[in-house]
N, C-alpha and C positions, 0 to 999 in steps of 0.2 A: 504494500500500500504506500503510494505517494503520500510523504509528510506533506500536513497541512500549513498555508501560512496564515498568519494570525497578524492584521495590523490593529495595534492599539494606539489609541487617539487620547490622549488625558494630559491635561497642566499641570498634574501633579505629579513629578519625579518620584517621590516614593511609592508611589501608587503602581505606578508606569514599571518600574523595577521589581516589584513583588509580584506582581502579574506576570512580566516576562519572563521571571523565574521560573515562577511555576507551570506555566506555560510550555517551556523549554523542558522541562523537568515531566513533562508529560507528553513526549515528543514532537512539537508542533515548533517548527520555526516561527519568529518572532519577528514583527520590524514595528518603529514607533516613529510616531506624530505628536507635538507639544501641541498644537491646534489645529485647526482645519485648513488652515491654508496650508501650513506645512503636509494635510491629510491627502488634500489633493492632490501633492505631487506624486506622496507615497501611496497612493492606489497605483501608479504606473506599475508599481514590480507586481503586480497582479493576486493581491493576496484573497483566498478562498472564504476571509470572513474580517467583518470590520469590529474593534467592541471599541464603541466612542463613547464620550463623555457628553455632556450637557451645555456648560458651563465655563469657555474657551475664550481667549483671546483671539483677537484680527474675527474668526470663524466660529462662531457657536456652534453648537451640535444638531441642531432642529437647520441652521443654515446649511449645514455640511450634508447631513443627510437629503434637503430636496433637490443640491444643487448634483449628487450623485442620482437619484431619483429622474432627474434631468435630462442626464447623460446616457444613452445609449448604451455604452460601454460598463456603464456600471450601474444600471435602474435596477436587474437582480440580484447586485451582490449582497449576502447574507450580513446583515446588522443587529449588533445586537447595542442597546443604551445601557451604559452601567454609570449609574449617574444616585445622587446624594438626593437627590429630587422626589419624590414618591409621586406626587402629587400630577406629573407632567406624561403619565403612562398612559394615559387614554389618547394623548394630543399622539405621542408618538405610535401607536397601534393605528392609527388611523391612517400615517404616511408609511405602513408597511413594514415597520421594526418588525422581526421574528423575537425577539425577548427584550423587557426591559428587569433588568436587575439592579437593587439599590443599595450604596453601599452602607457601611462594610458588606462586603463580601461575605459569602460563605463558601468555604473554596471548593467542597465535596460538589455542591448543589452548582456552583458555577463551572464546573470543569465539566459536569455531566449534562446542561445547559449547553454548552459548546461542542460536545459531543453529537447532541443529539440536533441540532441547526445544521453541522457538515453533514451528517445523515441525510436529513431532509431533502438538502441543496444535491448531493449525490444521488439522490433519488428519482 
């Protein structure tokens, strides 16, 4: 099975590093974005699932996701929102998020969340 890549989208360095750890640590290549404009570019390497934030500099995460939504090249790729937000889950199931998860994290439930979205998408 081809490893999966995982771009993660967050302004928070510590966040963004526990992720990618663990991430790695569950064989899934990793590449990162501090915000959405930086997220834009990193969609080129063509990663198999995006998990963005909310809450961004230059690019917020509701902006980033309509203007991939937009795009041709990227209106199916698999998103999941992992965001401090509870309250903003309906807004994003509407523009087509497959999962919003809030943080903290739970790593069991988010690792099998990411799992089960490359399934999906494979499917």
């Amino acid at each position: 099975m081809d490893r999966k890549k995982i771009l993660i989208v967050d302004d928070e360095p510590a966040f963004v590093e526990m992720v990618k750890l663990r991430l790695e640590a569950n064989g899934y290549d990793v590449i990162t974005a501090n915000d959405g404009e930086q997220a834009l570019e990193k969609v080129k390497e063509d990663p198999d699932l995006l998990l963005i934030d909310i809450m961004m500099p230059k690019i917020d995460g509701y902006t980033l996701l309509r203007e991939l939504r937009a795009d041709n090249s990227t209106r199916t790729l698999p998103v999941i929102v992992v965001s401090a937000k509870p309250d903003l889950k309906d807004l994003f199931q509407i523009e087509g998020v497959h999962h919003y998860i809030v943080k903290p994290i739970e790593t069991d439930e988010f690792l099998s969340t990411i799992r089960e979205v490359l399934e999906e998408n494979d499917g």
